[in-house]
C-alpha positions, 0 to 999 in steps of 0.5 A: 492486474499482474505481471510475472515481475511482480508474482513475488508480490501477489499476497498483496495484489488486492492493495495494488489493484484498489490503488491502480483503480484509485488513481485510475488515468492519473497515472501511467502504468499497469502495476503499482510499481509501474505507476512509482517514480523511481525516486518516489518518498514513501512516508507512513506516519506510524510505528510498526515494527520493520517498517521505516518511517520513510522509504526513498526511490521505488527499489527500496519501496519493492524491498519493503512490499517484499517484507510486507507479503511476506507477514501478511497475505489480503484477501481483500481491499474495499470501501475505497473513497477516492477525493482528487484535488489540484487538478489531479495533482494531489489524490487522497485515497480512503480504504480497508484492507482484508487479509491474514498474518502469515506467521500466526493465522490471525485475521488482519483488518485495518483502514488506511487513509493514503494522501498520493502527490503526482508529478509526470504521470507517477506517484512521486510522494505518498504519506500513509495513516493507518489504524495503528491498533488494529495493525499492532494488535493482529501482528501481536495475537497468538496464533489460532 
C-alpha cells in the first residue's frame, strides 16, 4: 500500500505493508501512517544508536522512519505471527524483516516482536523487541 505522501518512505514499504495486514480491520487507514494516532507512544526496548528509546506523536514517529529509510532499504517482511488479545484491543505481532544497510551493502536480517495497544481505531502505543545483535552487527560490518 502506497501513497505519493508517503514515497519518501518506500525503502521501508515491506515493514509498513506486513503491520497493515497485521492489524488488518482493527485499524482505520491505508498506510502505516494512517493507522497512527497522532499522539501515539512509540517505545523500543533496545539501544541502537539514533534511534531514541521513546518517540511521543505520529510527527516525530515519521521524522524517525525517515532516518530509518534512509540507512536501511528491506526487500522483505515475512514470517509474521499475529496474537490479537482483548477484544482486539491489544495485538502482538511476531516478524522478520529483510533488507540492506545503505551506506555499506551489508545484508540486514532481524526478527521483531511488536505488542500494538489500540484505542479508536489507531495505533495509540507500540512497544518494540528486537534482535539487538543481529541489528548491531549489520550497522557495524564493513562494507562489501
Amino acid at each position: 500500500m502506497s501513497a505519493p505522501q508517503y514515497a519518501i518512505y518506500a525503502p521501508a514499504t515491506a515493514y509498513f505493508d506486513l503491520v497493515r495486514g497485521a492489524l488488518g480491520d482493527l485499524v482505520d487507514g491505508e498506510h502505516f501512517f494512517d493507522t497512527v494516532s497522532d499522539d501515539v507512544v512509540y517505545e523500543v526496548l533496545y539501544d541502537i544508536a539514533g534511534w531514541p528509546r521513546v518517540i511521543g506523536g505520529r510527527a516525530d514517529l515519521m521524522a524517525g522512519f525517515r532516518g530509518y529509510v534512509d540507512a536501511i532499504v528491506l526487500n522483505s517482511a515475512d514470517q509474521l505471527v499475529v496474537h490479537r488479545t482483548n477484544g482486539g484491543q491489544i495485538v502482538v505481532i511476531e516478524y522478520e524483516v529483510h533488507g540492506t544497510i545503505r551506506a555499506t551493502g551489508v545484508p540486514y536480517d532481524n526478527r521483531f516482536c511488536s505488542i500494538v495497544r489500540i484505542e479508536n481505531r489507531k495505533i495509540a502505543h507500540w512497544r518494540d523487541y528486537m534482535d539487538s545483535l543481529a541489528a548491531w552487527n549489520a550497522l557495524t560490518a564493513r562494507a562489501r
